[in-house]
CHARMM internal coordinates of N, CA and C (Angstrom, degrees):
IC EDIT
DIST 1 N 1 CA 1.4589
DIST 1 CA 1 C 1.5304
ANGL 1 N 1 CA 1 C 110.59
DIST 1 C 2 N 1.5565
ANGL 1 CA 1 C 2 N 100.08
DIHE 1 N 1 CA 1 C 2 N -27.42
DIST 2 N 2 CA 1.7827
ANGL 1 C 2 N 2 CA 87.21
DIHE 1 CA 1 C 2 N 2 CA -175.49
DIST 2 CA 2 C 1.9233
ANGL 2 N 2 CA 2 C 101.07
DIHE 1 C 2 N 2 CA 2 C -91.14
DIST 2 C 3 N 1.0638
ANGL 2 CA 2 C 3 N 95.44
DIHE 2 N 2 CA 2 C 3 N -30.27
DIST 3 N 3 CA 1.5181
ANGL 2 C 3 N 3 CA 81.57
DIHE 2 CA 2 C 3 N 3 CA 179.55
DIST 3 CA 3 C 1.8792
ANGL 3 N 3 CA 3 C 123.54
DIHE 2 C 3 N 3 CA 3 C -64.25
DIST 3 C 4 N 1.4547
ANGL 3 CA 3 C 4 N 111.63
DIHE 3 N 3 CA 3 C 4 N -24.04
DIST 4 N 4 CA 1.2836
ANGL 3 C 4 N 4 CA 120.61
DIHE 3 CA 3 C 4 N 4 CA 150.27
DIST 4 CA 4 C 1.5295
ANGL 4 N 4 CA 4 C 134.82
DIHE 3 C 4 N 4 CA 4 C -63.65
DIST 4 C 5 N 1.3419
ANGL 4 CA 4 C 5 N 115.91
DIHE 4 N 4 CA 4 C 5 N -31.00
DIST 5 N 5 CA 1.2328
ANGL 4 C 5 N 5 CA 125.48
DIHE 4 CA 4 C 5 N 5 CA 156.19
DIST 5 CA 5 C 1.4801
ANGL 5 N 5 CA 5 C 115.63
DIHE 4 C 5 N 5 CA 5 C -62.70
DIST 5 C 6 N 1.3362
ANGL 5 CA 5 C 6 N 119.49
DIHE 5 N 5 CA 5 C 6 N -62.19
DIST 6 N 6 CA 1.5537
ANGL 5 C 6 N 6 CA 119.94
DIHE 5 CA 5 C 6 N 6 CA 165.39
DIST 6 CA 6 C 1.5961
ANGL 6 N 6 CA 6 C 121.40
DIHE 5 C 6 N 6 CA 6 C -39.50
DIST 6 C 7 N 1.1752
ANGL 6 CA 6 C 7 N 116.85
DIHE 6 N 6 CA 6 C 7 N -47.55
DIST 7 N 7 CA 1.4048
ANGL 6 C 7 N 7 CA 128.75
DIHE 6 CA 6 C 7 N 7 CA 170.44
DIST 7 CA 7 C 1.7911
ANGL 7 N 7 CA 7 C 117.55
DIHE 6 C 7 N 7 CA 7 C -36.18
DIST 7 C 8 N 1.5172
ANGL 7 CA 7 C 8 N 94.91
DIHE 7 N 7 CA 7 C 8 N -56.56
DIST 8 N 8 CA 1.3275
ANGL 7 C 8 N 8 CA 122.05
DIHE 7 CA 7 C 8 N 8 CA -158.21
DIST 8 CA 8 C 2.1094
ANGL 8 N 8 CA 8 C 99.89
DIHE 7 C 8 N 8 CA 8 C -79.14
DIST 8 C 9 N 1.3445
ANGL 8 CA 8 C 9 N 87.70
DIHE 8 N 8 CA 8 C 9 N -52.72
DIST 9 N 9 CA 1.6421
ANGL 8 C 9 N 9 CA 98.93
DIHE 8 CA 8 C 9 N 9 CA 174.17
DIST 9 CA 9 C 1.9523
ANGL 9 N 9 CA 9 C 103.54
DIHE 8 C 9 N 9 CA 9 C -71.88
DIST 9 C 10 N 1.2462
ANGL 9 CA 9 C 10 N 132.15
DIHE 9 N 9 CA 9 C 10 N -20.99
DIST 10 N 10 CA 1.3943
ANGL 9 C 10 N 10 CA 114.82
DIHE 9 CA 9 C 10 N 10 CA 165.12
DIST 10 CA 10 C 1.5152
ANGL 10 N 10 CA 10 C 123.86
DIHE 9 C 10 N 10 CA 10 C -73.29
DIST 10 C 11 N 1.4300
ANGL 10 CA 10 C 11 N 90.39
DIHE 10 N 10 CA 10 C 11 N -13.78
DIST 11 N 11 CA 1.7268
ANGL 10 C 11 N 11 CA 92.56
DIHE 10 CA 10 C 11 N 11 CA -175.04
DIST 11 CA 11 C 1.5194
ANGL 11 N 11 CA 11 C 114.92
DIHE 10 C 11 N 11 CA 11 C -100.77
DIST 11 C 12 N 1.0826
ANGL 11 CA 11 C 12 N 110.02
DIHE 11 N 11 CA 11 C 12 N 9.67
DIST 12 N 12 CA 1.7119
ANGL 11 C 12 N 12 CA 119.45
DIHE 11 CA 11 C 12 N 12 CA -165.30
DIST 12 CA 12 C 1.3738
ANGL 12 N 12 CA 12 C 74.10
DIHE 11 C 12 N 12 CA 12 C -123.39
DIST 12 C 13 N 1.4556
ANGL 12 CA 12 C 13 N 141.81
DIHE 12 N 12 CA 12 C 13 N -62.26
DIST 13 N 13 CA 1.3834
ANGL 12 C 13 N 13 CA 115.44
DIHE 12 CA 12 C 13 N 13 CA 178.01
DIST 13 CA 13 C 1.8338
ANGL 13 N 13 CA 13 C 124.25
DIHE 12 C 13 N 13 CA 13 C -52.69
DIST 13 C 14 N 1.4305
ANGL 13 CA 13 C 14 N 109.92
DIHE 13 N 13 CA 13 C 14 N -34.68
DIST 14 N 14 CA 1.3115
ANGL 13 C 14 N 14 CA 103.59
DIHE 13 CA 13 C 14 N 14 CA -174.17
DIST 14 CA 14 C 1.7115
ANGL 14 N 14 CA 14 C 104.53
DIHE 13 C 14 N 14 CA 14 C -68.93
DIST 14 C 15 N 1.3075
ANGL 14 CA 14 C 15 N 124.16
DIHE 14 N 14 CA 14 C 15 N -37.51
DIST 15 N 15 CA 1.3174
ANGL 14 C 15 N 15 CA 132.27
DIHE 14 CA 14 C 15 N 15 CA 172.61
DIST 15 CA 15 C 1.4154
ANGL 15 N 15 CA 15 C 121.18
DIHE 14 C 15 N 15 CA 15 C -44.77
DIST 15 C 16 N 1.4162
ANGL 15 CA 15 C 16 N 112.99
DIHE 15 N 15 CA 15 C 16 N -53.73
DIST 16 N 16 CA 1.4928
ANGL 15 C 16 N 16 CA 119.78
DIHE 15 CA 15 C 16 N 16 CA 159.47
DIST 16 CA 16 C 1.1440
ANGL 16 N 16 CA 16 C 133.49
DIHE 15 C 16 N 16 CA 16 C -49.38
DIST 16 C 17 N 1.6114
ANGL 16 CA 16 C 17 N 106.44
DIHE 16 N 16 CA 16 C 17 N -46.16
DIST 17 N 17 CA 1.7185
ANGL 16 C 17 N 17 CA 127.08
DIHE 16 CA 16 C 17 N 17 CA -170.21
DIST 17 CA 17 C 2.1075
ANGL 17 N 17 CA 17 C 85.04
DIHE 16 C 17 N 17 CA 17 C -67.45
DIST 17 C 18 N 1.2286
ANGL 17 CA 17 C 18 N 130.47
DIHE 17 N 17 CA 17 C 18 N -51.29
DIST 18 N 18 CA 1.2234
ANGL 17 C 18 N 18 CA 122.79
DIHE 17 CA 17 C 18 N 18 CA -147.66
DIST 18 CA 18 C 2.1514
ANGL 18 N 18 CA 18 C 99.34
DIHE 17 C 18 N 18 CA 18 C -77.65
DIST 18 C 19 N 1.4466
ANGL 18 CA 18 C 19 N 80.50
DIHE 18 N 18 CA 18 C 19 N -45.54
DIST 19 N 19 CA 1.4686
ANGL 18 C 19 N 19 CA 92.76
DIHE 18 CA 18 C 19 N 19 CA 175.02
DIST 19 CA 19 C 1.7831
ANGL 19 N 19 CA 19 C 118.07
DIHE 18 C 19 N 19 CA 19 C -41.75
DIST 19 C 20 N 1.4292
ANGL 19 CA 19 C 20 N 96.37
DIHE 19 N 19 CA 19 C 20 N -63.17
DIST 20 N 20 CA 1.6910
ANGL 19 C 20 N 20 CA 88.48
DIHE 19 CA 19 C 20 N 20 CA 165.44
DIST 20 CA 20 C 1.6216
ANGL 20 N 20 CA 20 C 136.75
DIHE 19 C 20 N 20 CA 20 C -79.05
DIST 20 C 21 N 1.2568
ANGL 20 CA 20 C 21 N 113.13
DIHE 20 N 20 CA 20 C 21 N 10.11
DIST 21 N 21 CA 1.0617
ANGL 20 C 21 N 21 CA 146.47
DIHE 20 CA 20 C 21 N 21 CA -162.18
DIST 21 CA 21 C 1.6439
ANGL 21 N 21 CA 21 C 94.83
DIHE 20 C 21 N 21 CA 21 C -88.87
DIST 21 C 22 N 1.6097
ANGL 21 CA 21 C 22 N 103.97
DIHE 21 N 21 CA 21 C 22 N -67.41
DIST 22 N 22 CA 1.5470
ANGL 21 C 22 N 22 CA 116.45
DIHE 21 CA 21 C 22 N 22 CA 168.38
DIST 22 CA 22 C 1.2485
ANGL 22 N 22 CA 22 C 109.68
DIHE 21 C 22 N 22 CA 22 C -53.33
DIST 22 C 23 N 1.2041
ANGL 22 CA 22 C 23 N 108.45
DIHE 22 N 22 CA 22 C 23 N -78.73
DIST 23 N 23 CA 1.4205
ANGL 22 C 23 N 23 CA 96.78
DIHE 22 CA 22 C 23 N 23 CA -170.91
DIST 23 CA 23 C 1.3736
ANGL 23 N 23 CA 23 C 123.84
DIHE 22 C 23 N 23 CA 23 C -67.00
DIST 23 C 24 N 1.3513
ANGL 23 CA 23 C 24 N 134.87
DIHE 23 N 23 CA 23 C 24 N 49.81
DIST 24 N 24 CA 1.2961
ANGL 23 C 24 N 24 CA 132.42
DIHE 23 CA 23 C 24 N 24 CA 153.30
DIST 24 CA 24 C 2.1574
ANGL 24 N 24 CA 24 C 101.77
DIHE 23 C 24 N 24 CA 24 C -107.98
DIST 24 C 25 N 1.4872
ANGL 24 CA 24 C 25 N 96.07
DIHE 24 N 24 CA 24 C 25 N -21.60
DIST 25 N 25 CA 1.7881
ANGL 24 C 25 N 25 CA 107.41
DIHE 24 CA 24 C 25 N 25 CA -165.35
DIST 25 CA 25 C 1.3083
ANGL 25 N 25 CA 25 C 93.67
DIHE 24 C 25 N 25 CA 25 C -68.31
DIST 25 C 26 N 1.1815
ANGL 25 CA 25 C 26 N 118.13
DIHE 25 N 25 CA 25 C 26 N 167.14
DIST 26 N 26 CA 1.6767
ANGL 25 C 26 N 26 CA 147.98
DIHE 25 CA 25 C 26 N 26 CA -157.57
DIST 26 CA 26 C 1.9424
ANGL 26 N 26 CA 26 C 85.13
DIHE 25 C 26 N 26 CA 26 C -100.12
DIST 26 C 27 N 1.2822
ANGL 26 CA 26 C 27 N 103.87
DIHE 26 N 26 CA 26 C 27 N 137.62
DIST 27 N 27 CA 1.5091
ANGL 26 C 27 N 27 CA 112.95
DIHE 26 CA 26 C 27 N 27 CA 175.61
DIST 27 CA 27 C 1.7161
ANGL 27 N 27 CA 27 C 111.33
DIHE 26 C 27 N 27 CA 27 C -89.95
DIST 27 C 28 N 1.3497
ANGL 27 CA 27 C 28 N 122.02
DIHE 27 N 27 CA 27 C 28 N 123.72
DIST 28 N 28 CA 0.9673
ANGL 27 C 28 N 28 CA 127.65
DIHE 27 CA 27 C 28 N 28 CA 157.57
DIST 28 CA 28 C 1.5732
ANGL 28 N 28 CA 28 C 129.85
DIHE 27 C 28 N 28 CA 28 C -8.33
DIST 28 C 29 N 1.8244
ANGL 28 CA 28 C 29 N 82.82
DIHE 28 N 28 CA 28 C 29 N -82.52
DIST 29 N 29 CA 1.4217
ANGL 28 C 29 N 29 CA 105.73
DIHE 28 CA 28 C 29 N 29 CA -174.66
DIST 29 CA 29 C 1.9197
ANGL 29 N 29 CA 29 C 108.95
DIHE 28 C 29 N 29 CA 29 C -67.52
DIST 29 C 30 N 0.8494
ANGL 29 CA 29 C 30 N 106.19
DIHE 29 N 29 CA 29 C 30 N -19.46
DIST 30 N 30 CA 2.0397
ANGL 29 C 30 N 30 CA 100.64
DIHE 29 CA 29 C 30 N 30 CA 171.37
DIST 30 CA 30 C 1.3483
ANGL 30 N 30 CA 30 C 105.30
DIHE 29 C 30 N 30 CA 30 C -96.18
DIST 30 C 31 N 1.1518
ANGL 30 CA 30 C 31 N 139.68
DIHE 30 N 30 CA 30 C 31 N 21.77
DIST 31 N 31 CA 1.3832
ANGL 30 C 31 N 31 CA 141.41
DIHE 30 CA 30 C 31 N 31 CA -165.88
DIST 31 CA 31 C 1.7673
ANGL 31 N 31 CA 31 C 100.04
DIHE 30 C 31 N 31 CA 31 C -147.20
DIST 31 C 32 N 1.3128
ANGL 31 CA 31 C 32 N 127.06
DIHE 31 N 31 CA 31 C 32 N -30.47
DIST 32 N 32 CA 1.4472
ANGL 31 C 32 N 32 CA 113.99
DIHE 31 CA 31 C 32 N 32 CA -178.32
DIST 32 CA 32 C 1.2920
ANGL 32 N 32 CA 32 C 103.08
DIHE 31 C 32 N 32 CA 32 C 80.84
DIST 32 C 33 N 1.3799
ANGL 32 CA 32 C 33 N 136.15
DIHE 32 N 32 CA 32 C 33 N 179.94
DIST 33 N 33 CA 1.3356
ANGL 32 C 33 N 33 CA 165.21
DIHE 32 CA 32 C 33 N 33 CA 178.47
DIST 33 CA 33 C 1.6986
ANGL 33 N 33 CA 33 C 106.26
DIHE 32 C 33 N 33 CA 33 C -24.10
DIST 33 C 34 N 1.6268
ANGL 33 CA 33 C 34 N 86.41
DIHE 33 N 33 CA 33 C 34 N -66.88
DIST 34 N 34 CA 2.1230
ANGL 33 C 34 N 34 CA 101.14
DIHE 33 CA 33 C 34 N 34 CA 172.87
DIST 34 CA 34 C 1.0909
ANGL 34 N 34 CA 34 C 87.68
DIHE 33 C 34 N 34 CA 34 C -6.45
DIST 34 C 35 N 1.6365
ANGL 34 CA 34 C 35 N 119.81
DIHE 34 N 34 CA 34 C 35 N -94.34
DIST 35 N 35 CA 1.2712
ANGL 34 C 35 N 35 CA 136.23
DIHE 34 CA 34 C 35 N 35 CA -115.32
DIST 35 CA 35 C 1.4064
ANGL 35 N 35 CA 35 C 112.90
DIHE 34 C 35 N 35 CA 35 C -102.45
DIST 35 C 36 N 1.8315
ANGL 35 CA 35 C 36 N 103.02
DIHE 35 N 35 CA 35 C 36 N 59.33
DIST 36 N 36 CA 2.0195
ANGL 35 C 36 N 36 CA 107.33
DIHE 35 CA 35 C 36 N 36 CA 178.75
DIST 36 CA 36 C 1.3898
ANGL 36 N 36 CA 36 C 89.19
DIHE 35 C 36 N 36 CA 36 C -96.74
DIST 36 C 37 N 1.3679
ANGL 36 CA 36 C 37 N 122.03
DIHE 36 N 36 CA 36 C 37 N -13.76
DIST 37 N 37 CA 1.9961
ANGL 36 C 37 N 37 CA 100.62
DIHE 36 CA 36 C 37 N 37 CA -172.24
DIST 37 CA 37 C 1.6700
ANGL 37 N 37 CA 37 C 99.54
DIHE 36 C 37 N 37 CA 37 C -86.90
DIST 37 C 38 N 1.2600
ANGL 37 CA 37 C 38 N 126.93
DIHE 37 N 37 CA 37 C 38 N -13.58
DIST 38 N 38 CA 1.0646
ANGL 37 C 38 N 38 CA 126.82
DIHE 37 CA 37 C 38 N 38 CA 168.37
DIST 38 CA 38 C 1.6109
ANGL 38 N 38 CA 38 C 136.00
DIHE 37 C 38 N 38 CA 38 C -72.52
DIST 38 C 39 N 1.3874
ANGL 38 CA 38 C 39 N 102.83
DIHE 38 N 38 CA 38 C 39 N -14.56
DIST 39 N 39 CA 1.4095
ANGL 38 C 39 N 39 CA 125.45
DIHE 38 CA 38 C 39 N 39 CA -172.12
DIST 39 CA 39 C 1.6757
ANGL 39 N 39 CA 39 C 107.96
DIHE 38 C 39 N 39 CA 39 C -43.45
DIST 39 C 40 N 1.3099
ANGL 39 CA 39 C 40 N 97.87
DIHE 39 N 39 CA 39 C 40 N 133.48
DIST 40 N 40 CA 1.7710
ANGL 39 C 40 N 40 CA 105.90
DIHE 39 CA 39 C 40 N 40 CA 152.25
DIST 40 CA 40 C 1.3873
ANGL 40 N 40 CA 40 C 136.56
DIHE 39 C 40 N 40 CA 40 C -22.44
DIST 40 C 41 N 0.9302
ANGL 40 CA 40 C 41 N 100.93
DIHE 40 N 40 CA 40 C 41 N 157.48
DIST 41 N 41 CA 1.3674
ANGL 40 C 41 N 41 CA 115.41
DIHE 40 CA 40 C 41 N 41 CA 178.48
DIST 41 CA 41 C 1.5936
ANGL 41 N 41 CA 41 C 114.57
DIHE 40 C 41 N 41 CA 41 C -90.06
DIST 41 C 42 N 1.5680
ANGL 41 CA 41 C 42 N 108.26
DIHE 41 N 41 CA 41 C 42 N -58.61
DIST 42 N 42 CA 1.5812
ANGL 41 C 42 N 42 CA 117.47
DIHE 41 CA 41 C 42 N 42 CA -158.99
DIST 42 CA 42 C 1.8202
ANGL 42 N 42 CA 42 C 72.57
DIHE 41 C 42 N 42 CA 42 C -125.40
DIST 42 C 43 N 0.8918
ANGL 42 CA 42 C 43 N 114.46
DIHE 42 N 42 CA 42 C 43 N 156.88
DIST 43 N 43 CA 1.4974
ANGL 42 C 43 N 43 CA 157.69
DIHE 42 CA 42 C 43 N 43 CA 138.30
DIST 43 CA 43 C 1.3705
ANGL 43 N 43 CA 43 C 136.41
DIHE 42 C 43 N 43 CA 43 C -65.34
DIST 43 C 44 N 1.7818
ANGL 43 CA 43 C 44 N 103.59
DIHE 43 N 43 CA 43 C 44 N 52.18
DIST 44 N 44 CA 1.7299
ANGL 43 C 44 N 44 CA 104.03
DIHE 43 CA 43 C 44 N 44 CA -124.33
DIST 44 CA 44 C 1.8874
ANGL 44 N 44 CA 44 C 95.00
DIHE 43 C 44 N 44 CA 44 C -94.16
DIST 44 C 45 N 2.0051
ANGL 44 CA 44 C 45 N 110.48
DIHE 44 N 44 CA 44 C 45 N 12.03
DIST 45 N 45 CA 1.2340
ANGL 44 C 45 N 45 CA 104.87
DIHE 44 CA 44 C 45 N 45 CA 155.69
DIST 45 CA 45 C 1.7043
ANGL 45 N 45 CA 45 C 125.45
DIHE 44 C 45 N 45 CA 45 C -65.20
DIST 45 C 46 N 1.3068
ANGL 45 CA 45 C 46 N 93.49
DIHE 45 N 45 CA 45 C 46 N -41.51
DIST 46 N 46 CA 1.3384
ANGL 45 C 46 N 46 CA 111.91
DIHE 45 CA 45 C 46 N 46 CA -178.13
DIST 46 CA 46 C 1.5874
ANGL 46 N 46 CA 46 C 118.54
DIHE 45 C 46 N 46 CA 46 C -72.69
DIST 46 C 47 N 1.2365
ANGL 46 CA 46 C 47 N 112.27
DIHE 46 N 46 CA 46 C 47 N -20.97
DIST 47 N 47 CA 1.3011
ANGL 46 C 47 N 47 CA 110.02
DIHE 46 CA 46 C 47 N 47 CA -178.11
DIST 47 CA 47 C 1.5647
ANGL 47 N 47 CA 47 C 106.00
DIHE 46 C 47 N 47 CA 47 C -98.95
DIST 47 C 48 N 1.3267
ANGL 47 CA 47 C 48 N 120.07
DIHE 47 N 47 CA 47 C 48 N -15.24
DIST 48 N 48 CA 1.8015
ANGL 47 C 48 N 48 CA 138.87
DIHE 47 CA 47 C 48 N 48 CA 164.96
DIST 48 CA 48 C 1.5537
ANGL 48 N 48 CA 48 C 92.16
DIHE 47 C 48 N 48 CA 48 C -44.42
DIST 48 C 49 N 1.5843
ANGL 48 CA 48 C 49 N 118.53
DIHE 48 N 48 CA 48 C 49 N -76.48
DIST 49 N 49 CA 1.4618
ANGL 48 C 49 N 49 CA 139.63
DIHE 48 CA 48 C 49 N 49 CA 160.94
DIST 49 CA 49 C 1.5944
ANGL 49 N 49 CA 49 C 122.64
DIHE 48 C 49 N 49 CA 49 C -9.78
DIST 49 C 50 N 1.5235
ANGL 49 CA 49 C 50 N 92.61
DIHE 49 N 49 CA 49 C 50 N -76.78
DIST 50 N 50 CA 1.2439
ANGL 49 C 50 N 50 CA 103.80
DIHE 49 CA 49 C 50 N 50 CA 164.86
DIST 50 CA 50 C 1.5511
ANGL 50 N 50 CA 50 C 132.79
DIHE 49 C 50 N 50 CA 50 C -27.62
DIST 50 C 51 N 1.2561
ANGL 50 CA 50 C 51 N 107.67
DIHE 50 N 50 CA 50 C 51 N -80.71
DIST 51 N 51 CA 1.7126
ANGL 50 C 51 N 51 CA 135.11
DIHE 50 CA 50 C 51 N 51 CA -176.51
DIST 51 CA 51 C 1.6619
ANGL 51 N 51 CA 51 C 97.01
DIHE 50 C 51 N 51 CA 51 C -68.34
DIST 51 C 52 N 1.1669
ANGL 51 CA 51 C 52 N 122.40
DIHE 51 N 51 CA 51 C 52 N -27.25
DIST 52 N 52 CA 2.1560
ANGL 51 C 52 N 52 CA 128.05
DIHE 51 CA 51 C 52 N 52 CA 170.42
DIST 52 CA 52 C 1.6101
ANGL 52 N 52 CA 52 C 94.82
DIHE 51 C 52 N 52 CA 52 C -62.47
DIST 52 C 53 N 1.7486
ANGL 52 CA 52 C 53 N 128.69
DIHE 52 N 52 CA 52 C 53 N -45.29
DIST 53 N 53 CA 1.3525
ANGL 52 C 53 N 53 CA 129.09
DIHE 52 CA 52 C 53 N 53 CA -166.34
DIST 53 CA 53 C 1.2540
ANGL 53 N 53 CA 53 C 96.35
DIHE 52 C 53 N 53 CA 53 C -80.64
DIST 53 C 54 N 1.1191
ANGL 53 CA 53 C 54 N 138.43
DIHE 53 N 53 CA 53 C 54 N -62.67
DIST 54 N 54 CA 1.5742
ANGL 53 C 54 N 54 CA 137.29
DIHE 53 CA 53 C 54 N 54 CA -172.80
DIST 54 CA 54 C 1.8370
ANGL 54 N 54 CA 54 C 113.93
DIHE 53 C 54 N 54 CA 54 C -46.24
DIST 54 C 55 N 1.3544
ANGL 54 CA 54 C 55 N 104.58
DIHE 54 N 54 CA 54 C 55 N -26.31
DIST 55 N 55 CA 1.5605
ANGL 54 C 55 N 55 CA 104.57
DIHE 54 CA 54 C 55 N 55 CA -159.96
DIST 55 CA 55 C 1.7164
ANGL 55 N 55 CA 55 C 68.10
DIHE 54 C 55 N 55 CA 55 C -87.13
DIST 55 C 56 N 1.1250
ANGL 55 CA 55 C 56 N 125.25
DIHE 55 N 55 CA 55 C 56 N -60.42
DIST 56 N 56 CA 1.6294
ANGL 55 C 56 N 56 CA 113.81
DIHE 55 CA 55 C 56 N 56 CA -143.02
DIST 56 CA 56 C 1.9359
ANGL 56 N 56 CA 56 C 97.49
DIHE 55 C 56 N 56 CA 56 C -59.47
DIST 56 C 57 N 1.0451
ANGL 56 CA 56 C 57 N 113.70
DIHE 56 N 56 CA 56 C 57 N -36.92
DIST 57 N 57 CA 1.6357
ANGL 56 C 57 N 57 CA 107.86
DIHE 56 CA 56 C 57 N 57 CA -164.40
DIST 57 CA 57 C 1.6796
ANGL 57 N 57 CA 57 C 100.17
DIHE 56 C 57 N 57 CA 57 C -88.69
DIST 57 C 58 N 1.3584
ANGL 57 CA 57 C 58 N 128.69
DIHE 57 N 57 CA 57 C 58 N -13.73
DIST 58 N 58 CA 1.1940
ANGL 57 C 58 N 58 CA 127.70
DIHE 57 CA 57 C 58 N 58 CA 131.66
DIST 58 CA 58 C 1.7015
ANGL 58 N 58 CA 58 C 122.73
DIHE 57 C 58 N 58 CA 58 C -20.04
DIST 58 C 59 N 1.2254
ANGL 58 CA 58 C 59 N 103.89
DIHE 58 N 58 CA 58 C 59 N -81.67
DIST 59 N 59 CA 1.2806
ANGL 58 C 59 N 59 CA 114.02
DIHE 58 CA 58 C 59 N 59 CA -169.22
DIST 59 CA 59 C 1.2577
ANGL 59 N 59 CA 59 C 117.68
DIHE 58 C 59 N 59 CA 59 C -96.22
DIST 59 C 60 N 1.5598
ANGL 59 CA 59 C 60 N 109.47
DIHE 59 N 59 CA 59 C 60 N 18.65
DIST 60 N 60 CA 1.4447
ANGL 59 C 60 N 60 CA 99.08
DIHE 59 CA 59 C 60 N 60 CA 160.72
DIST 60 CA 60 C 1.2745
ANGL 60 N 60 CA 60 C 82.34
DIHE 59 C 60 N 60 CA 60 C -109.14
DIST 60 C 61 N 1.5112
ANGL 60 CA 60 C 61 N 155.16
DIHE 60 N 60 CA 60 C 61 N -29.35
DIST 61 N 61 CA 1.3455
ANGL 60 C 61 N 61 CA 127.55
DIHE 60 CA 60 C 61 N 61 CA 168.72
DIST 61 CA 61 C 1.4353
ANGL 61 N 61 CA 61 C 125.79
DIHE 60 C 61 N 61 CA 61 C -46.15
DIST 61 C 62 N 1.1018
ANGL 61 CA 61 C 62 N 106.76
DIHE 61 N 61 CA 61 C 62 N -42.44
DIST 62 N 62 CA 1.2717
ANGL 61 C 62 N 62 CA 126.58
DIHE 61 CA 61 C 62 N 62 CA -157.04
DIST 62 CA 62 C 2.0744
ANGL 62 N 62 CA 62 C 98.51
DIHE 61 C 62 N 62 CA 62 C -76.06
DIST 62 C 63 N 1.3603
ANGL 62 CA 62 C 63 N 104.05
DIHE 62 N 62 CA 62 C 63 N -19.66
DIST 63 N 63 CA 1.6482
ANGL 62 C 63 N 63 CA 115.80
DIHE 62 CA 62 C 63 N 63 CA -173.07
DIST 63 CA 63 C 1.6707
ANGL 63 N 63 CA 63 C 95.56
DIHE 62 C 63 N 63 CA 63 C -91.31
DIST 63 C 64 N 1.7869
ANGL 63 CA 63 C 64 N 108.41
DIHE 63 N 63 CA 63 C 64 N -45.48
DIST 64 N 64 CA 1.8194
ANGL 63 C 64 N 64 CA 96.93
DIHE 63 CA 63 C 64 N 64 CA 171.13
DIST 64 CA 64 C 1.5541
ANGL 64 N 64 CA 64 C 117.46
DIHE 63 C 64 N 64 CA 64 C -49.45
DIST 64 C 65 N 1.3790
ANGL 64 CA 64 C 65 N 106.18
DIHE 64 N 64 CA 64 C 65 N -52.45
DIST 65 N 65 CA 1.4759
ANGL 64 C 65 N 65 CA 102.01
DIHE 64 CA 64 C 65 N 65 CA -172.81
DIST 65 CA 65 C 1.3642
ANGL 65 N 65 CA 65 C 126.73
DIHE 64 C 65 N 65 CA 65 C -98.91
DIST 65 C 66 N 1.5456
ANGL 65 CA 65 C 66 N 110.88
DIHE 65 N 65 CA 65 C 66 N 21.28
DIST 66 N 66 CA 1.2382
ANGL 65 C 66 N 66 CA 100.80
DIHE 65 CA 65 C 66 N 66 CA 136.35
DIST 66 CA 66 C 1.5129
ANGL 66 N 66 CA 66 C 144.96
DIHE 65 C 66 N 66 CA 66 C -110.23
DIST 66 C 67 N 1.7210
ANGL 66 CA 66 C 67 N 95.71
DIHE 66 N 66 CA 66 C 67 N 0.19
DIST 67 N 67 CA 1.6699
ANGL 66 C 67 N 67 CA 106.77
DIHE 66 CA 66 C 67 N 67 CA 156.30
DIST 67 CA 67 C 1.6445
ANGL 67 N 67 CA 67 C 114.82
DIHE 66 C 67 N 67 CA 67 C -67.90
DIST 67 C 68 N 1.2053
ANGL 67 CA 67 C 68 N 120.90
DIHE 67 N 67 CA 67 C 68 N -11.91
DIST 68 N 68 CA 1.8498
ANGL 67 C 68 N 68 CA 105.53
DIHE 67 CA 67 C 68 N 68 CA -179.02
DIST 68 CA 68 C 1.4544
ANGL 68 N 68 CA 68 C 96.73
DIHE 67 C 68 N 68 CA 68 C -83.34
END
COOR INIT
IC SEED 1 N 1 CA 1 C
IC BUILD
């Protein structure tokens, strides 16, 4: 149990650590060309996207099987 807890709490730290990590870096797209050595880490439009598709097919599963 603790090694699952640890697991779970390293990855919510690595998530955070990267998260502010980005957002302290210089943005690409408001900077033009300059700024590719500055680039991101995560792609965190796409991953906004991402985790929006998972919740929706979530809960439309979750709406099939609880009408049977």
């Amino acid at each position: 149990m603790q090694t699952f807890f640890g697991m779970i709490l390293g990855a919510l730290l690595l998530i955070g650590g990267v998260y502010v990590y980005d957002s302290m870096q210089t943005s690409s797209v408001a900077n033009g060309q300059v700024a590719q050595t500055s680039r991101t880490i995560v792609n965190w439009d796409v991953a906004q996207h991402d985790w929006d598709t998972l919740k929706a097919r979530a809960r439309e599963e979750w709406t099939k099987v609880a009408s049977k």
